[in-house]
C-alpha positions in Angstrom: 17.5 -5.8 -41.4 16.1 -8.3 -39.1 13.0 -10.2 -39.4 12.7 -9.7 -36.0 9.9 -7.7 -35.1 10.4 -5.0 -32.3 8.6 -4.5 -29.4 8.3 -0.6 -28.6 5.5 -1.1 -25.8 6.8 0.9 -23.1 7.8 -1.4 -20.1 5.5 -0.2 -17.0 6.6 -0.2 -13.7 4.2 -1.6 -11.1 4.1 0.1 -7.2 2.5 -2.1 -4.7 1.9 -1.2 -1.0 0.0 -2.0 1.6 -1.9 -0.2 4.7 -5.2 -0.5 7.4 -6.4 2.5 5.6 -9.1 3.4 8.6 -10.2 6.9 9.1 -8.7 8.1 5.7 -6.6 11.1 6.1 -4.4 13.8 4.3 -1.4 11.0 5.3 -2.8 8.3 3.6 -3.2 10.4 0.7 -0.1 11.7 0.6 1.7 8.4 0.4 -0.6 6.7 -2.0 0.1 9.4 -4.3 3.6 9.7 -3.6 3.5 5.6 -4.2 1.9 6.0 -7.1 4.5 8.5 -8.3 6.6 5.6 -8.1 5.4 3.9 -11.5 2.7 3.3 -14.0 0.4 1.4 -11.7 -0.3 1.7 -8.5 -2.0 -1.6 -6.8 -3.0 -1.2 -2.9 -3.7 -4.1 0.0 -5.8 -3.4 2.2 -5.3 -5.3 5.9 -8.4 -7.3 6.6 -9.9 -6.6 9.2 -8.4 -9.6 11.5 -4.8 -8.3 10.0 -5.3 -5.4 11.7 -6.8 -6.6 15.1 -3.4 -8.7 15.8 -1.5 -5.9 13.8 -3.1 -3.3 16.4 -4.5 -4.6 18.9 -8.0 -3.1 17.8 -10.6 -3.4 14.9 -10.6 -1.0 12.7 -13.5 2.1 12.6 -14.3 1.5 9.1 -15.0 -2.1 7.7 -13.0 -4.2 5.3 -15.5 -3.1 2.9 -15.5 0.5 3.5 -12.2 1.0 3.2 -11.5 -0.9 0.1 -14.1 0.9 -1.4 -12.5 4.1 -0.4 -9.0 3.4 -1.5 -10.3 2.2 -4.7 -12.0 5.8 -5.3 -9.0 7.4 -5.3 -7.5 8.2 -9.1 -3.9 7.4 -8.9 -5.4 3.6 -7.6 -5.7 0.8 -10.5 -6.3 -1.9 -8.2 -6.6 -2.7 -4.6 -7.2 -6.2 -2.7 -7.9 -7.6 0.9 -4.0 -8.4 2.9 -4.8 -11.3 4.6 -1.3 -11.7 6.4 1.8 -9.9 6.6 3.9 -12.9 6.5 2.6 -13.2 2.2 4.1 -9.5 1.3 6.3 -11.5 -1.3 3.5 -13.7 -2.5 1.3 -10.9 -3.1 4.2 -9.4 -4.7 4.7 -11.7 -7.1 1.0 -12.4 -7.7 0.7 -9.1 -8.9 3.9 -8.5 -11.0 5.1 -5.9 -9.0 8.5 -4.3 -9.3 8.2 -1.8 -6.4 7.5 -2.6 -3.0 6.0 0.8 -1.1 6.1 0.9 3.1 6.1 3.6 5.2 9.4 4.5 7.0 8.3 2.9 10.2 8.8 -0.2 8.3 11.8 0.9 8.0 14.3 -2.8 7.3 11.6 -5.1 8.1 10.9 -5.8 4.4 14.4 -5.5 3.2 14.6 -9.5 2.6 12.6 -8.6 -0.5 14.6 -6.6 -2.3 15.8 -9.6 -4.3 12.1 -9.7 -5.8 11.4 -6.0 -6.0 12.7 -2.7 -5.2 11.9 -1.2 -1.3 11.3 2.1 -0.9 10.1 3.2 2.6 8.5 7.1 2.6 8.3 9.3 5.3 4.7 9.6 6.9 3.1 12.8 7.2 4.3 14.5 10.4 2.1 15.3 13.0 -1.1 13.0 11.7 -1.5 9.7 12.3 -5.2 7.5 13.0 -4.6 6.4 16.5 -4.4 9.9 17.4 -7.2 10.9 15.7 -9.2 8.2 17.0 -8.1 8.9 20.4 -8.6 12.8 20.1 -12.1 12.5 19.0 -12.8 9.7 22.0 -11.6 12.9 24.2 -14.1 14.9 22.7 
């Protein structure tokens, strides 16, 4: 027998992804859990607010702040931190340790240059809900 000793911690599988987050919905939800189904942890950037004004072409409803805060509420979270820039996806990839990379399937290819750092997975969003519309049906109310 070996002197050896053995390490039997199990090896844990870190999901990263990344989102605006604004007027938090059933979608949102739906793929952070479904993220989060991915692996052991679960950590979540959140676009800064000046991400997603050249992202969208608008500033968010809900501030930085706000929606951090939210995200971080939620139970399958362990983490969450401000995106500065899409352009450092593979920095905050490795800053974190992760071993999945989470997108939405509008992303679709965009991030595939990463997979030699992490796995890509891009999910289907939730049909029929998105926060533009929402945003816009409640500016036509």
């Amino acid at each position: 027998m070996s002197d050896q000793p053995i390490d039997r911690a199990p090896t844990r599988r870190t999901v990263i992804t990344f989102g605006t987050f604004d007027v938090f919905h059933v979608g949102h939800l739906r793929v952070i859990e479904r993220a989060a189904a991915l692996g052991d942890r679960l950590v979540v950037g959140v676009s800064a607010d000046e991400l997603n004004l050249r992202k969208k072409g608008r500033e968010p409803v809900f501030s930085q702040g706000e929606r951090l805060e939210i995200v971080a509420a939620l139970r399958c979270v362990d983490q969450v931190f401000v995106e500065e820039s899409l352009e450092l996806k593979r920095d905050y990839i490795v800053q974190h340790g992760a071993d999945v990379l989470v997108m939405g399937d509008d992303w679709t290819g965009r991030f595939d240059e990463l997979k030699d750092a992490c796995e890509v997975v891009y999910l289907p969003r939730t049909p029929a809900i998105s926060t533009t519309a929402i945003i816009e049906h409640i500016a036509d109310l």
